[in-house]
N, C-alpha and C positions, 0 to 999 in steps of 0.2 A: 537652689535656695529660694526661699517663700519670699517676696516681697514684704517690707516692714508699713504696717497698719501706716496713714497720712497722720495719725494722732501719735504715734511714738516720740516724735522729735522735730525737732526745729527745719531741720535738713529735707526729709517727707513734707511736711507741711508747706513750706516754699514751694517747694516743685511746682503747684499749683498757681498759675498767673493770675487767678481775681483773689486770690491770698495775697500773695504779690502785694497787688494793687490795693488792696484794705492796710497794709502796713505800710507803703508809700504815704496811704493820704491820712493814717494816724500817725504818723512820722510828724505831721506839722498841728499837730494837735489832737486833741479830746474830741470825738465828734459822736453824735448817736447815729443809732441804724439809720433814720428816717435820710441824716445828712450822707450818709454812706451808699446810701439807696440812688440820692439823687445825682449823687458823685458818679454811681457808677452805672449808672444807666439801665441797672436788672431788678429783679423780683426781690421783694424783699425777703421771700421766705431762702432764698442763694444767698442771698449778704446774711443771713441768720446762719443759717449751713455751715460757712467758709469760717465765721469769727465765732460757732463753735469748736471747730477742729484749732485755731488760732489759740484759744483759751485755753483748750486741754493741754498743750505745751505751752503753757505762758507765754506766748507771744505776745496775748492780748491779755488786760485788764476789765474789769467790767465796775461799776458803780451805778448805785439806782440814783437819780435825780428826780424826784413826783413820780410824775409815772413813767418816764424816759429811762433809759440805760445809756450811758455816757462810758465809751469807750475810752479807751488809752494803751497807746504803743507799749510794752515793756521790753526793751531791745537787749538784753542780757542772756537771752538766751541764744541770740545770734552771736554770739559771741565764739561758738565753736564754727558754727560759718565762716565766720571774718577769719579768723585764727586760721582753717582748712584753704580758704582761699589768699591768702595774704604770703604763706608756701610760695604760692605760682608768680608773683609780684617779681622776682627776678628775670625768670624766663617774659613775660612781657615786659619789662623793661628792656631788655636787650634786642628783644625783637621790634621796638619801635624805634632802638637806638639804628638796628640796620636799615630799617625802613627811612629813618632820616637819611642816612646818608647815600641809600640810593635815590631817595627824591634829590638831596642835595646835587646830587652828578649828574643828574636828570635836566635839572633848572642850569645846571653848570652849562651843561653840553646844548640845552638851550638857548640860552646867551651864545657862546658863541656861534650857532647856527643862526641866530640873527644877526651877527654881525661882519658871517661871510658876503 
């Protein structure tokens, strides 16, 4: 089966980690390229690239300011993310409920090996 285009959906488009990283740092606000550029330390014409592939699935919003483009998170479409991943929230919770308690018998058996 063909791999599905990065521009189909929410789920493709993440895969990519300076996608990632453009929706982390529009997470805490409105920023333009210029500040996303200096955020992230590449080319500006890859920060154009990445938050047009972000745009195509609405990840990203766009607005013009003068002559700036002033970016914005639109997080609703991770919402089948959150939803597909939120599933597994059982199985990790269990499993750090065991990890607790083998560190607990761990620190147990600790103590009293220092107090032989």
């Amino acid at each position: 089966m063909a791999r599905a285009a990065t521009t189909t959906d929410a789920f493709n488009a993440v895969a990519e980690p300076r996608r990632r990283q453009i929706l982390d740092l529009l997470a805490a606000g409105e920023r333009s390229v210029t500040d996303l550029v200096a955020a992230m330390g590449v080319v500006q014409p890859l920060v154009s690239k990445h938050l047009r592939v972000l745009r195509e699935v609405g990840l990203v919003e766009v607005r013009e300011e003068g002559r700036q483009r002033m970016y914005r998170l639109n997080g609703a479409p991770l919402k089948p993310i959150y939803d597909w991943v939120r599933a597994y929230e059982d199985t990790w919770n269990r499993r750090f409920d065991l990890m607790d308690a083998v560190l607990e018998d761990l620190k147990e058996q600790e103590d009293v090996d220092d107090h032989d």
